[in-house]
N, C-alpha and C positions, 0 to 999 in steps of 0.2 A: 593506481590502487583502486579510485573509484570503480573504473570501467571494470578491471578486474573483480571486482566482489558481485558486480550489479550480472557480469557474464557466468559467474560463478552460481550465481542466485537463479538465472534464468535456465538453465541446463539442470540445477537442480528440482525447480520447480516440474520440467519437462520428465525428467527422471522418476518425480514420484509422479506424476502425473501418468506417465508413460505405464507403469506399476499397476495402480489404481485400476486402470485400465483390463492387463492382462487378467489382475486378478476377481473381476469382473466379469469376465468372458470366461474364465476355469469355472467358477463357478456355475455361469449357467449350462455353459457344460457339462456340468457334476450334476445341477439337477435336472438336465434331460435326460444323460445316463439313468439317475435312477428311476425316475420315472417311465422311463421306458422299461424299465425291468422288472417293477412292481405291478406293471401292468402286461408280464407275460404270465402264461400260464405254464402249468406240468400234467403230464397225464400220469394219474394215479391207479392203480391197480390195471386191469386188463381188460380189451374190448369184447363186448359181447357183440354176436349177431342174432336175429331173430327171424327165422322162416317164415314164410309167407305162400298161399294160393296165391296165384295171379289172374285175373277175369281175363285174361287178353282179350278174348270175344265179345266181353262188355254184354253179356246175358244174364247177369247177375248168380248165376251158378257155375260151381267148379268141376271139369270135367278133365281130369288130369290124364284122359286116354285121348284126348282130342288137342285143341291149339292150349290150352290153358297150361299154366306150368307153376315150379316151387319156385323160389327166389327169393334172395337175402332181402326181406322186406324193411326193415328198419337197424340202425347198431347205434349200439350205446356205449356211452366212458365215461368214466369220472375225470372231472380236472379241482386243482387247487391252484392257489399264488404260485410261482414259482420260486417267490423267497418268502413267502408268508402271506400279509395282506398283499389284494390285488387292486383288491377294489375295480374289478374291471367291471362292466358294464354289461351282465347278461341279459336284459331284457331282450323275452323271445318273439317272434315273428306270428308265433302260434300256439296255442293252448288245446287240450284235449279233455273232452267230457262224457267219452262213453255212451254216445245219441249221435245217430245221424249218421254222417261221416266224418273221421278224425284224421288228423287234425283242422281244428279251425282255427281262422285267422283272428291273431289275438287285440286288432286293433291298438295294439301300442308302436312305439317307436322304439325299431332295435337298430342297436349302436355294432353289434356284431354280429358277422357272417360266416356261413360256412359254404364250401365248395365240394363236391365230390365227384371223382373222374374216375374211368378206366378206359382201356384202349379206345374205346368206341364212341364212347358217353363222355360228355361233361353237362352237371347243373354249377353256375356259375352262384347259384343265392337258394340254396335247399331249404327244404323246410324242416325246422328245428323245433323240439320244446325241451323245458329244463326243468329241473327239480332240487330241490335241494334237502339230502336226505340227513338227519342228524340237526348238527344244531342251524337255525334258520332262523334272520329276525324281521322276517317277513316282505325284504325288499329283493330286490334283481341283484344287489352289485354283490361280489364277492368276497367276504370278509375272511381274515387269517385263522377264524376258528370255523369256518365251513366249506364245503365240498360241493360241487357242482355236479348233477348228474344230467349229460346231454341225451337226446334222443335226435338222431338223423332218421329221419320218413324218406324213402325212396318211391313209396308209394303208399296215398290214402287209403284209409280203413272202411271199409262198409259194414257198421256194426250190425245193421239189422241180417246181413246175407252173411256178416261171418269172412270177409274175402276181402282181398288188396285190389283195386282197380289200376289201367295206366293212368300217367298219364295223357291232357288233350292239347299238348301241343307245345311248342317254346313261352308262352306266355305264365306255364305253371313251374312249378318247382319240386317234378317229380320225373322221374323216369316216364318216357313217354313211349318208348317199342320194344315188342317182345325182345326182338334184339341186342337190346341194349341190358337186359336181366342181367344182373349179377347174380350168378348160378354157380354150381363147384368147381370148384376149382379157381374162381375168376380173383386177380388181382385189382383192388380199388384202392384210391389213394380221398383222405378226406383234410380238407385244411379248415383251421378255423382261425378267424383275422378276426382280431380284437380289435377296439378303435385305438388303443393305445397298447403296446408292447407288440415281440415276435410272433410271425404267425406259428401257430402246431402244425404240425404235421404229421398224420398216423396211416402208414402205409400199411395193408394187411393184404390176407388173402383168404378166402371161400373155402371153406374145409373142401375135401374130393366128394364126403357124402353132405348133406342139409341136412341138420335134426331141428328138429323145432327151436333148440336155443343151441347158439354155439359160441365156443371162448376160444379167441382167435389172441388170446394172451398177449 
């Protein structure tokens, strides 16, 4: 009877033990799930694109009967939570002030990247700025009552000439050859990787004509 109760005792103890355990492990499982979820995003309303002169000649004037051409200079989207709060981490790579050339480098540490490719082209870390239009509490991370508005730079601005530049090489984060223009028609595909939750993905295409703003919805 001893042995019996003490075998009894010890199977039982392994049984909750055993329990304790699984329910342990569901759990942190429930909170990675969510937290990988709170920390995706959703794209809200529709993408714009915005034309652009291109210097290809790098003369600082635009001569659109010669090498120089139009091209999808910058596109923009809204994102929110994808279930409410994100709290994701926009802090951007770079900031714009309307002097000089824009965008500049924003000196902070960004936690999220974006990519933009098309057949020819890929930037693996673009340059980005963000905004945040409506209610704002004056930090980077994203809150369930605010909206994120992205800007993708394909190519830097030359405020004083008026004109997008290439640009000078793999070490920048801009389109670097005429070639590689995103012009009409062209299909680009742009990712944005949060450091926590799914990446976005928003595949569009190039109207057939360029107007100075276009909504690729």
């Amino acid at each position: 009877m001893i042995a019996f109760v003490v075998v009894a005792s010890v199977f039982a103890m392994t049984t909750l033990q055993t329990g304790l355990f699984a329910a342990a492990q569901g759990q942190e499982t429930a909170y990675a799930g969510l937290d990988h979820a709170t920390g995706s995003l959703q794209l809200r309303g529709s993408v714009r694109a915005i034309r652009g002169d291109v210097d290809v000649d790098a003369n600082d004037t635009i001569d659109l009967g010669g090498v120089d051409d139009q091209a999808v200079a910058k596109v923009i989207f809204t994102v929110t939570g994808a279930i409410g709060s994100s709290l994701t981490d926009l802090t951007p790579p770079f900031t714009t002030n309307g002097a000089g050339v824009d965008p500049d480098a924003s000196g902070l540490e960004d936690r999220t990247s974006i990519t933009i490719n098309t057949d020819t082209m890929l930037i693996n870390d673009a340059a980005w700025t963000v905004t945040f239009p409506g209610s704002d509490n004056g930090d980077f991370f994203l809150d369930d009552d605010e909206k994120a508005e992205l800007t993708v730079w394909l190519h830097s601005y030359d405020n004083a000439n008026a004109l997008y530049d290439l640009g000078a090489g793999t070490g920048d984060p801009y389109v670097d050859a005429a070639a590689d223009l995103i012009g009409a028609g062209q299909d680009f595909t742009i990712k944005l990787h949060p450091a926590k939750g799914s990446t976005l993905t928003i595949q569009r295409a190039a109207p057939v004509v360029l107007r100075p703003q276009m909504d690729l919805r």
